[in-house]
Biopython code that builds the backbone (N, CA, C, O; Angstrom):
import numpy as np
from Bio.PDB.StructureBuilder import StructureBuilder

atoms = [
    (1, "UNK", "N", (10.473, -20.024, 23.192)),
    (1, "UNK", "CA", (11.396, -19.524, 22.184)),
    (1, "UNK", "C", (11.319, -17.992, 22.149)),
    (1, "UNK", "O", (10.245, -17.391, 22.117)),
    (2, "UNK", "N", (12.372, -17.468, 22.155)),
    (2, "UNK", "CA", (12.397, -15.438, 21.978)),
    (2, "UNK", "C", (12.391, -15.133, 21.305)),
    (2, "UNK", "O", (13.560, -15.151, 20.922)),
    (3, "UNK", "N", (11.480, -14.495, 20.216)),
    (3, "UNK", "CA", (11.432, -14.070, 19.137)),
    (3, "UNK", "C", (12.399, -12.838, 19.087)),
    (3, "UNK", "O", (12.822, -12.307, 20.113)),
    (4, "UNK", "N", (12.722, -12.418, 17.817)),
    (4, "UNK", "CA", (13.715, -11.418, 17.737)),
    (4, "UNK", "C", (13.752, -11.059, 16.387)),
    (4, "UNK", "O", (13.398, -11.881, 15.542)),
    (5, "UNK", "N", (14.110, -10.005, 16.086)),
    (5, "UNK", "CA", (14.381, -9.426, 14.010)),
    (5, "UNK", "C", (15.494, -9.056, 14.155)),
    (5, "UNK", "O", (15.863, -8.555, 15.217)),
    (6, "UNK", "N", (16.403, -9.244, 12.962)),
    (6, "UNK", "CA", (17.228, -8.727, 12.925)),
    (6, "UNK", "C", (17.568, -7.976, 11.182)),
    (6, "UNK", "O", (17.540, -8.595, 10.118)),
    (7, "UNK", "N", (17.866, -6.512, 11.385)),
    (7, "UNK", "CA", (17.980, -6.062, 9.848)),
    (7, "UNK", "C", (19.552, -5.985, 9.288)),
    (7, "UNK", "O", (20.438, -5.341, 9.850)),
    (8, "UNK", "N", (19.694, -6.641, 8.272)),
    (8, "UNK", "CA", (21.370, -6.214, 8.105)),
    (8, "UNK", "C", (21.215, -5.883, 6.129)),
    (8, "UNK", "O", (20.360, -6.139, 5.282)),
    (9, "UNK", "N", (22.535, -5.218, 6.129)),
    (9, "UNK", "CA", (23.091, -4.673, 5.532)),
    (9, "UNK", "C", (24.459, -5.313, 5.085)),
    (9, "UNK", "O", (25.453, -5.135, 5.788)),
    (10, "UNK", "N", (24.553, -6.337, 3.486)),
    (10, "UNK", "CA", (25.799, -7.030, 3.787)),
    (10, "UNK", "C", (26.685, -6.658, 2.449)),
    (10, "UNK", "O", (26.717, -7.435, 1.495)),
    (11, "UNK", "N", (27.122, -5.896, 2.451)),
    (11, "UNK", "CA", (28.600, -5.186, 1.444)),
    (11, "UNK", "C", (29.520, -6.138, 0.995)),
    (11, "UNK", "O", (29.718, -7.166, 1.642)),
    (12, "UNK", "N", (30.115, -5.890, -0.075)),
    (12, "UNK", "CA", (31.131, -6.842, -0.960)),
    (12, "UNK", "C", (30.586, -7.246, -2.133)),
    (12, "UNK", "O", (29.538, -6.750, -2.547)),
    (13, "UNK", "N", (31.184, -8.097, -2.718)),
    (13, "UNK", "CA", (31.229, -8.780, -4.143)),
    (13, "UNK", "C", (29.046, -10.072, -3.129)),
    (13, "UNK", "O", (28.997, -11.165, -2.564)),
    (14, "UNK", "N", (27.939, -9.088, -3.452)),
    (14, "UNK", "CA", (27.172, -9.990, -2.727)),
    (14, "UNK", "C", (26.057, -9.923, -4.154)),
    (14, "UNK", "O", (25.201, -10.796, -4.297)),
    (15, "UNK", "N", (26.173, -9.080, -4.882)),
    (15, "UNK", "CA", (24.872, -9.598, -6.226)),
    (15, "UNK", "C", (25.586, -10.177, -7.892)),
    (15, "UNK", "O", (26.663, -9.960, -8.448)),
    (16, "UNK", "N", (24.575, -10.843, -8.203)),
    (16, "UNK", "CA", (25.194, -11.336, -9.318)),
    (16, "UNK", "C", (26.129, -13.085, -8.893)),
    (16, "UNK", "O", (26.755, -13.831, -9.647)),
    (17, "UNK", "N", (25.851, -13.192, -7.484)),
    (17, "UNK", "CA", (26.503, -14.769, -7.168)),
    (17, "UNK", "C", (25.701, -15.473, -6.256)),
    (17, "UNK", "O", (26.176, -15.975, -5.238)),
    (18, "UNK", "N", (24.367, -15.547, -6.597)),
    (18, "UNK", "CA", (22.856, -16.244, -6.005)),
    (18, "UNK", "C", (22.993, -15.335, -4.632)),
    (18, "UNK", "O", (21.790, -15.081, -4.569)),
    (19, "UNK", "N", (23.469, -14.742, -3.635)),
    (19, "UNK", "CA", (23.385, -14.733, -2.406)),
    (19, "UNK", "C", (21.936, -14.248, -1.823)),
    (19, "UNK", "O", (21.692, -14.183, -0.619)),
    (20, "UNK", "N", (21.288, -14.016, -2.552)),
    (20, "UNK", "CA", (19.595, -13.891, -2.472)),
    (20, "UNK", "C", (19.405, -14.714, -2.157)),
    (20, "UNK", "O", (19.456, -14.847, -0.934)),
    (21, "UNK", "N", (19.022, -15.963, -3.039)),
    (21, "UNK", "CA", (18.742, -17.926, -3.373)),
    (21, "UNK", "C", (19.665, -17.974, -1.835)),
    (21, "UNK", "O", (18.910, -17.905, -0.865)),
    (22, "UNK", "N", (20.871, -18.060, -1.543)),
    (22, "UNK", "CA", (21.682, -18.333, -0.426)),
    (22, "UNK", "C", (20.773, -18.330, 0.608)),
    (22, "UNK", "O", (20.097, -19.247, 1.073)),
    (23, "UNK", "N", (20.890, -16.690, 1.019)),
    (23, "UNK", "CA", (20.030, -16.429, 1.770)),
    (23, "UNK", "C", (18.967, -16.482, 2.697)),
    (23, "UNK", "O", (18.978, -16.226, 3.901)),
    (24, "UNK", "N", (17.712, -16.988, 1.695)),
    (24, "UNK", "CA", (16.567, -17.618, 1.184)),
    (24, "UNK", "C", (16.542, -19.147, 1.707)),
    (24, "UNK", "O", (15.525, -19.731, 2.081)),
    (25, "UNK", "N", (18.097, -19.795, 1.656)),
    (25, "UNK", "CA", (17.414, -21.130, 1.811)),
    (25, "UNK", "C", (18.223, -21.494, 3.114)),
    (25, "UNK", "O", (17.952, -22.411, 3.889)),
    (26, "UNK", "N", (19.519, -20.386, 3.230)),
    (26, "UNK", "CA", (19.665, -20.442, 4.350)),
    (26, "UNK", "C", (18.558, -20.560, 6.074)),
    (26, "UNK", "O", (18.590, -21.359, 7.009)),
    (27, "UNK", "N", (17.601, -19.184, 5.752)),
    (27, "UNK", "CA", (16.451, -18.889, 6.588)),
    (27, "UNK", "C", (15.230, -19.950, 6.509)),
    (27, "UNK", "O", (14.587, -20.391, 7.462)),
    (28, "UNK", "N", (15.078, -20.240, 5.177)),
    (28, "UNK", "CA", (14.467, -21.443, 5.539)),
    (28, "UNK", "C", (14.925, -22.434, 6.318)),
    (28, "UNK", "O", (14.211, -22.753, 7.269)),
    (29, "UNK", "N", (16.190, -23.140, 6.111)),
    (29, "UNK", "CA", (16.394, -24.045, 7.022)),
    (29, "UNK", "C", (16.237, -23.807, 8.573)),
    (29, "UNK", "O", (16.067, -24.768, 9.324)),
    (30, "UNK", "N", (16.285, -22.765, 8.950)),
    (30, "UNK", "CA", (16.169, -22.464, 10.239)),
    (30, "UNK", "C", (15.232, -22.036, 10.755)),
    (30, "UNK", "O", (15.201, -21.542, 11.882)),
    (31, "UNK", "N", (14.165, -22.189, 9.866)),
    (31, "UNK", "CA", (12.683, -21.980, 10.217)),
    (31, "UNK", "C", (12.854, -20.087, 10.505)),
    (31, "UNK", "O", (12.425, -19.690, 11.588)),
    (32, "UNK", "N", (13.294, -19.324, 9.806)),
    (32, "UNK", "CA", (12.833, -18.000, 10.008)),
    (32, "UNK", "C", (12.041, -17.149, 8.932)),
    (32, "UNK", "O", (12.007, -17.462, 7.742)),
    (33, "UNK", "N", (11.506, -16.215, 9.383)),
    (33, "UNK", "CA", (10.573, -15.500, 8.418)),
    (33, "UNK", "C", (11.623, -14.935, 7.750)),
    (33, "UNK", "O", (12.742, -15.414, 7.569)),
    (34, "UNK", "N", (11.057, -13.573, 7.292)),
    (34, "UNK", "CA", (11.751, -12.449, 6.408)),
    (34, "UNK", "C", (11.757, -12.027, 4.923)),
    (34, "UNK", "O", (10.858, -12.077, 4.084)),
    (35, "UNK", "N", (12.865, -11.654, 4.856)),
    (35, "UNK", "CA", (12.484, -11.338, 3.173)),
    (35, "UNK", "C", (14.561, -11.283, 2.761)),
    (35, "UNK", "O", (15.327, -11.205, 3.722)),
    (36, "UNK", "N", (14.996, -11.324, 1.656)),
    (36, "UNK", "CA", (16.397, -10.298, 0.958)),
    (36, "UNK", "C", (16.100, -9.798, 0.068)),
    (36, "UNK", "O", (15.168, -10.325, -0.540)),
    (37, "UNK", "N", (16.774, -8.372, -0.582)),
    (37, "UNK", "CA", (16.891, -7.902, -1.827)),
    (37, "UNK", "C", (17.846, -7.384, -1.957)),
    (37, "UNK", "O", (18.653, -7.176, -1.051)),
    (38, "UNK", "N", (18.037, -6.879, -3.759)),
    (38, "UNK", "CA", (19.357, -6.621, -3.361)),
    (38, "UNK", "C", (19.352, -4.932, -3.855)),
    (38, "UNK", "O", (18.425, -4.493, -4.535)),
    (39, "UNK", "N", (20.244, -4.268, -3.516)),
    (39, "UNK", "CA", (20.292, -2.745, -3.128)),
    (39, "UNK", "C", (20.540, -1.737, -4.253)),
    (39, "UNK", "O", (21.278, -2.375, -5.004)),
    (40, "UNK", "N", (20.361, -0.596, -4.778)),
    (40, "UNK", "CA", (20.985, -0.184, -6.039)),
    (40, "UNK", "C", (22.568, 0.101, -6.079)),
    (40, "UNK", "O", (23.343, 0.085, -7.035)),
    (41, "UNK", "N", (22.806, 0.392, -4.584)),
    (41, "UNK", "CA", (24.471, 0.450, -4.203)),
    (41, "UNK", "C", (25.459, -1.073, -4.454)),
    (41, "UNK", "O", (26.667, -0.947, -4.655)),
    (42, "UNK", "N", (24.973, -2.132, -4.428)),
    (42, "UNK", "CA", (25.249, -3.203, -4.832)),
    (42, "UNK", "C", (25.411, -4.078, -3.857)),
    (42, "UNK", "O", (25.838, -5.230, -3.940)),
    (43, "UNK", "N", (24.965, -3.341, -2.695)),
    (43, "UNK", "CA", (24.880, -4.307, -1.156)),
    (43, "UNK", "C", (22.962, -4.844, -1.700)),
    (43, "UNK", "O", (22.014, -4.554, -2.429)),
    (44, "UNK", "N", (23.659, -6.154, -0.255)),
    (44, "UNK", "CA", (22.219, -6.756, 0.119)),
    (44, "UNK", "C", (21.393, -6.553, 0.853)),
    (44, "UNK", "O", (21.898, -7.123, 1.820)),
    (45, "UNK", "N", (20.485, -6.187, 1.206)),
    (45, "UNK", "CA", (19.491, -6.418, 2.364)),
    (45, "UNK", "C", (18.744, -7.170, 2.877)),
    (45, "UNK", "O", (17.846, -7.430, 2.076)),
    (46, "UNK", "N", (18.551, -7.945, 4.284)),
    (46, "UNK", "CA", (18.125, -8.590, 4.631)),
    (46, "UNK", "C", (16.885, -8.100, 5.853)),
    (46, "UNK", "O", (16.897, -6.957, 6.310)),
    (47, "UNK", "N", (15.845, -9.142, 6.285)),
    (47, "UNK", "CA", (15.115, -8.560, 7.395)),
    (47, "UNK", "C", (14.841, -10.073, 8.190)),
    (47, "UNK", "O", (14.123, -10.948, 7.704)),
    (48, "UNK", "N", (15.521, -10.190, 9.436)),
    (48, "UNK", "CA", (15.335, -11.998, 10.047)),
    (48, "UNK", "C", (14.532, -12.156, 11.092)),
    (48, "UNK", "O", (15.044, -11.789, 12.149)),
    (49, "UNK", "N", (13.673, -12.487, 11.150)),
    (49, "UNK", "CA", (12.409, -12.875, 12.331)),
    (49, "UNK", "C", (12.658, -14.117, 12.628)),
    (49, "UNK", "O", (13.214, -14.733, 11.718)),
    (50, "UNK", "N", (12.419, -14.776, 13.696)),
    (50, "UNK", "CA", (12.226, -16.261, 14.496)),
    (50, "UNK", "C", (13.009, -16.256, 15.603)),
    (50, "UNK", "O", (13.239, -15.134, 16.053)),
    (51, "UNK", "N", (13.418, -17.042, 16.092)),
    (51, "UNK", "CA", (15.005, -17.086, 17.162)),
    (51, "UNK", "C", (15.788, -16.642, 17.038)),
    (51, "UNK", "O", (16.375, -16.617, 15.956)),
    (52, "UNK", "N", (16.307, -15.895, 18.405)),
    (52, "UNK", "CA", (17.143, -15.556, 18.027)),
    (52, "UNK", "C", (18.645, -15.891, 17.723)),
    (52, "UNK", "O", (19.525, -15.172, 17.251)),
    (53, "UNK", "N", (18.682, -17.608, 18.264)),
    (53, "UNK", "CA", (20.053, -18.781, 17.861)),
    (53, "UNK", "C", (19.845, -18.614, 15.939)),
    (53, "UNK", "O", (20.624, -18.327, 15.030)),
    (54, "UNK", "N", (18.989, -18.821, 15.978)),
    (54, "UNK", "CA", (18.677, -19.244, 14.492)),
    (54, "UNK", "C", (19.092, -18.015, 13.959)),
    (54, "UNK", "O", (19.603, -18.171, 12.850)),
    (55, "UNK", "N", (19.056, -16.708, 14.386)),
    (55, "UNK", "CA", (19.080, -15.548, 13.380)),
    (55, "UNK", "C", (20.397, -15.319, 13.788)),
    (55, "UNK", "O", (21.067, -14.570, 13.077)),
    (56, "UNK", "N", (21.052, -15.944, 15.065)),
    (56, "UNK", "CA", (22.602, -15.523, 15.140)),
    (56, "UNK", "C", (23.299, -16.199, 14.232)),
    (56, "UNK", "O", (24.263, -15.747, 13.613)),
    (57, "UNK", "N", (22.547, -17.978, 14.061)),
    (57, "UNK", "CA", (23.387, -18.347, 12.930)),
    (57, "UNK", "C", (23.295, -17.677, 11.272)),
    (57, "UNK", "O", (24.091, -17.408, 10.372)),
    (58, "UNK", "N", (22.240, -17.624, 11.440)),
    (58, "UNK", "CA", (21.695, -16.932, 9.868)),
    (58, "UNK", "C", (22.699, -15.924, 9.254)),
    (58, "UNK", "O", (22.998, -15.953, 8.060)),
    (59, "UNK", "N", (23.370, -14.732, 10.437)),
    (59, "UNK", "CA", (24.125, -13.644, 10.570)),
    (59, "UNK", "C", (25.839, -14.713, 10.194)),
    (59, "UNK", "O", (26.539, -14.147, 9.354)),
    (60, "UNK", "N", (26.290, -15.737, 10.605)),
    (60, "UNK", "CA", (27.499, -16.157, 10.803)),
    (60, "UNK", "C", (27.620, -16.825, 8.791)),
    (60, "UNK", "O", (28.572, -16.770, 8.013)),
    (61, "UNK", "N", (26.404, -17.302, 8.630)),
    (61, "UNK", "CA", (26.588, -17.617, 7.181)),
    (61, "UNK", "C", (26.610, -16.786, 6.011)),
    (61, "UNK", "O", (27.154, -17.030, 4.934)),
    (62, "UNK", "N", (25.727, -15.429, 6.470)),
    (62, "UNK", "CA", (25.642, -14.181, 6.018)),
    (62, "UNK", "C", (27.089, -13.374, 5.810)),
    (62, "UNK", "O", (27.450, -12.573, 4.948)),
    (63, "UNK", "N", (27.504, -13.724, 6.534)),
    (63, "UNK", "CA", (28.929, -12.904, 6.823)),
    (63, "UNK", "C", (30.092, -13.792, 6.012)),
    (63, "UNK", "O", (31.157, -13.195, 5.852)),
    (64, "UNK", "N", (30.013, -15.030, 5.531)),
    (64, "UNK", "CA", (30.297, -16.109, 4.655)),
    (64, "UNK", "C", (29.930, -15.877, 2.672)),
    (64, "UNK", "O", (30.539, -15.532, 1.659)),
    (65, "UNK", "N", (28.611, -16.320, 3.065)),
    (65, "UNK", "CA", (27.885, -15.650, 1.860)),
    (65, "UNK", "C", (27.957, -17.193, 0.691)),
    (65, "UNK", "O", (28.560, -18.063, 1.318)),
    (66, "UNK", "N", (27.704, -17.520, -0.172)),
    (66, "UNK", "CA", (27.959, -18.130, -1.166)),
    (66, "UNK", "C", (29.474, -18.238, -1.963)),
    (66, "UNK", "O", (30.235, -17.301, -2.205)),
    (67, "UNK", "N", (29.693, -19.927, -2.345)),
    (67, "UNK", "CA", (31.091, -19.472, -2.903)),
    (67, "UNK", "C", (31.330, -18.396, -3.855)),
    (67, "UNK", "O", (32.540, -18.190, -3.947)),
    (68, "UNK", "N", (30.494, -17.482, -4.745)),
    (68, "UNK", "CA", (31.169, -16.825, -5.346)),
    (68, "UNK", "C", (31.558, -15.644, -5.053)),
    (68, "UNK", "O", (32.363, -15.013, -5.738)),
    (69, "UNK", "N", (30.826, -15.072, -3.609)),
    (69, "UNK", "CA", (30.498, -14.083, -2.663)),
    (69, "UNK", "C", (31.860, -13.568, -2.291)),
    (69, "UNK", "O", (32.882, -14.251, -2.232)),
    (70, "UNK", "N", (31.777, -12.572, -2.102)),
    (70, "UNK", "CA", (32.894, -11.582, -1.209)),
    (70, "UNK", "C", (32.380, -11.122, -0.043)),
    (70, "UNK", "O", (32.070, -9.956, -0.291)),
    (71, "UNK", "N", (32.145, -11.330, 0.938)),
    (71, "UNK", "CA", (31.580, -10.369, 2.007)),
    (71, "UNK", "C", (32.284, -9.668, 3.012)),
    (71, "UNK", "O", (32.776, -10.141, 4.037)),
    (72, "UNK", "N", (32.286, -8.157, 2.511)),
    (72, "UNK", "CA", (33.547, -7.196, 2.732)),
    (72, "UNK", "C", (33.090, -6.770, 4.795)),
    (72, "UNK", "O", (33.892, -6.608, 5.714)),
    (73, "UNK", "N", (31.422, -6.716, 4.835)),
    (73, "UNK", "CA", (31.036, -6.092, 5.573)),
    (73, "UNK", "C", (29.536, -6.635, 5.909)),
    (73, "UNK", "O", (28.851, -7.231, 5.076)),
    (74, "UNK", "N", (29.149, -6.371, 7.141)),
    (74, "UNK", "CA", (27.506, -7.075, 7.610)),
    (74, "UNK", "C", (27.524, -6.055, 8.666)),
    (74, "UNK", "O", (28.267, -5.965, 9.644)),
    (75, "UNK", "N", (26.392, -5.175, 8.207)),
    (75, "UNK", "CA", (25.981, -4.170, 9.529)),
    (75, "UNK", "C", (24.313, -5.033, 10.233)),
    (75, "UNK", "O", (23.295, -5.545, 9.767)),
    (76, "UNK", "N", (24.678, -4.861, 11.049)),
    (76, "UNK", "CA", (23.448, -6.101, 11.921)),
    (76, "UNK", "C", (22.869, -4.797, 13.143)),
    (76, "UNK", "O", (23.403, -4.298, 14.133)),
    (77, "UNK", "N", (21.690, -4.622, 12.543)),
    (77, "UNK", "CA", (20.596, -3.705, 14.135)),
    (77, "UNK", "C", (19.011, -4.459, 14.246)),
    (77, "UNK", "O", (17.962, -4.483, 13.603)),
    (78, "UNK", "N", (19.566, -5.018, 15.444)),
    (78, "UNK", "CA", (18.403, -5.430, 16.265)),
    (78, "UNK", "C", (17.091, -4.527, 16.023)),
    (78, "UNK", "O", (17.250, -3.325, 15.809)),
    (79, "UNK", "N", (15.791, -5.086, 16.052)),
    (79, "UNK", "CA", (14.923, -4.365, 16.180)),
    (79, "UNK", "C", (13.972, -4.818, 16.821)),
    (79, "UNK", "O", (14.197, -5.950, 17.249)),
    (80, "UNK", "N", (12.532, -4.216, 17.189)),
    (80, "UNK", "CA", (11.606, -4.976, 17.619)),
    (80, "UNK", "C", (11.303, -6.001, 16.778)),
    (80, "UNK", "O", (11.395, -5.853, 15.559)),
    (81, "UNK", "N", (10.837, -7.365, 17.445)),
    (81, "UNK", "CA", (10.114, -8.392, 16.372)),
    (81, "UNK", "C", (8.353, -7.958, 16.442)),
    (81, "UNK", "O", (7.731, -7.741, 17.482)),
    (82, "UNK", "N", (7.993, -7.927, 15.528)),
    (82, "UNK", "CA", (6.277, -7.976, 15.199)),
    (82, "UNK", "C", (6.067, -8.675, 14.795)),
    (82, "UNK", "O", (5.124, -8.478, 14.029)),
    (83, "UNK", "N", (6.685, -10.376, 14.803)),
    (83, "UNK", "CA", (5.946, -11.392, 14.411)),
    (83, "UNK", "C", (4.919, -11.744, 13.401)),
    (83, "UNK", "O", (4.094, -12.639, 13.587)),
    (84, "UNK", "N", (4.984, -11.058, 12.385)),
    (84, "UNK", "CA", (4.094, -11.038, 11.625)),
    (84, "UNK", "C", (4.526, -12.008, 10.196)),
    (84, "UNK", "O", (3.700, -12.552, 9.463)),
    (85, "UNK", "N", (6.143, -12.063, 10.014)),
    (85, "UNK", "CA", (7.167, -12.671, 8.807)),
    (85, "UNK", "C", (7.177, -13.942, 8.937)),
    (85, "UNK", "O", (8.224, -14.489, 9.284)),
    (86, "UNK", "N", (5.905, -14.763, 8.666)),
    (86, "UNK", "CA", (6.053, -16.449, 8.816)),
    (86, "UNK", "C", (6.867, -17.027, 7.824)),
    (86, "UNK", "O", (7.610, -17.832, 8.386)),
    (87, "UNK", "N", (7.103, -16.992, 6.468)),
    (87, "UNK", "CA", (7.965, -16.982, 5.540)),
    (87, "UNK", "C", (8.802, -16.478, 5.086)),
    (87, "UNK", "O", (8.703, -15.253, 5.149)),
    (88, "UNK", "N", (10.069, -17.010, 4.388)),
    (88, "UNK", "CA", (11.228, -15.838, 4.072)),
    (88, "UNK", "C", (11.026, -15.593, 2.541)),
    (88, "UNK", "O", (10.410, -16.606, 2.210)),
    (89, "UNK", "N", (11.153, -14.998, 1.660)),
    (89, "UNK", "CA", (10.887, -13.934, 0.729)),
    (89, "UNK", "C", (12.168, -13.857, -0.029)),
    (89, "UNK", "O", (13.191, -13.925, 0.652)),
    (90, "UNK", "N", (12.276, -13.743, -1.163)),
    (90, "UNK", "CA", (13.274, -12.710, -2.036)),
    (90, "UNK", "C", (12.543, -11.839, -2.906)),
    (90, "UNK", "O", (11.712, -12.059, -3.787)),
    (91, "UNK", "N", (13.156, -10.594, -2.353)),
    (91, "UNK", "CA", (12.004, -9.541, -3.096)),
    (91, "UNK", "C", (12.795, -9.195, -4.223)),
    (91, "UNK", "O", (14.007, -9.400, -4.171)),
    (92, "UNK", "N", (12.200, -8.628, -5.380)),
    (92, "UNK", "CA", (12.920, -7.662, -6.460)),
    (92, "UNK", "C", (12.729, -6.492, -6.564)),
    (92, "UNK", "O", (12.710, -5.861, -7.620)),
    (93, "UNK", "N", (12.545, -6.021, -5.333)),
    (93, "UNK", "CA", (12.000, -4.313, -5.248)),
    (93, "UNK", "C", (12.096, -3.385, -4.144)),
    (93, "UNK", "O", (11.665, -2.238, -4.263)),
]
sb = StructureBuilder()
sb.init_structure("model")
sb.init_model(0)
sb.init_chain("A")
sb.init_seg("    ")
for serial, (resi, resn, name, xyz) in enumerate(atoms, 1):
    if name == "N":
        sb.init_residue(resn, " ", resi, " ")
    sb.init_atom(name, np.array(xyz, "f"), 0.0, 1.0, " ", f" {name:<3s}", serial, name[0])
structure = sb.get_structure()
């Protein structure tokens, strides 16, 4: 399996309509690490470790978002994986 991270940045109507919780249980299902929070600009942030199928899908639901979600925009940059994110996270900070 190829490990891989991926960091995004996802703009629109994305706090205040669970897309954290979304998120969160999205990456769980797909067995990936990481963490979301959400931004003072009113975007989300995300950080996706595991596969990289799994983190392409992670990115396709991301870009979806929850029904109450707007998702105007998803900036997605590859990075090194350091394997270190066995669990996914919702941070408040």
């Amino acid at each position: 399996m190829k490990q891989a991270c991926a960091h995004l940045i996802i703009k629109g109507i994305v706090q205040g309509v669970f897309f954290r919780a979304f998120t969160r249980d999205v990456a769980t299902r797909l067995g990936l690490g990481g963490w979301v929070k959400n931004l003072t600009d009113g975007s989300v942030e995300a950080l996706f470790e595991g596969d990289r199928e799994a983190i392409e899908q992670a990115i396709k639901k991301c870009s979806v978002g929850p029904s109450g979600a707007r998702v105007d925009d998803v900036d997605v940059r590859w990075e090194e994986c350091l394997g270190h994110l066995k669990d996914f996270q919702v941070r408040y900070y």
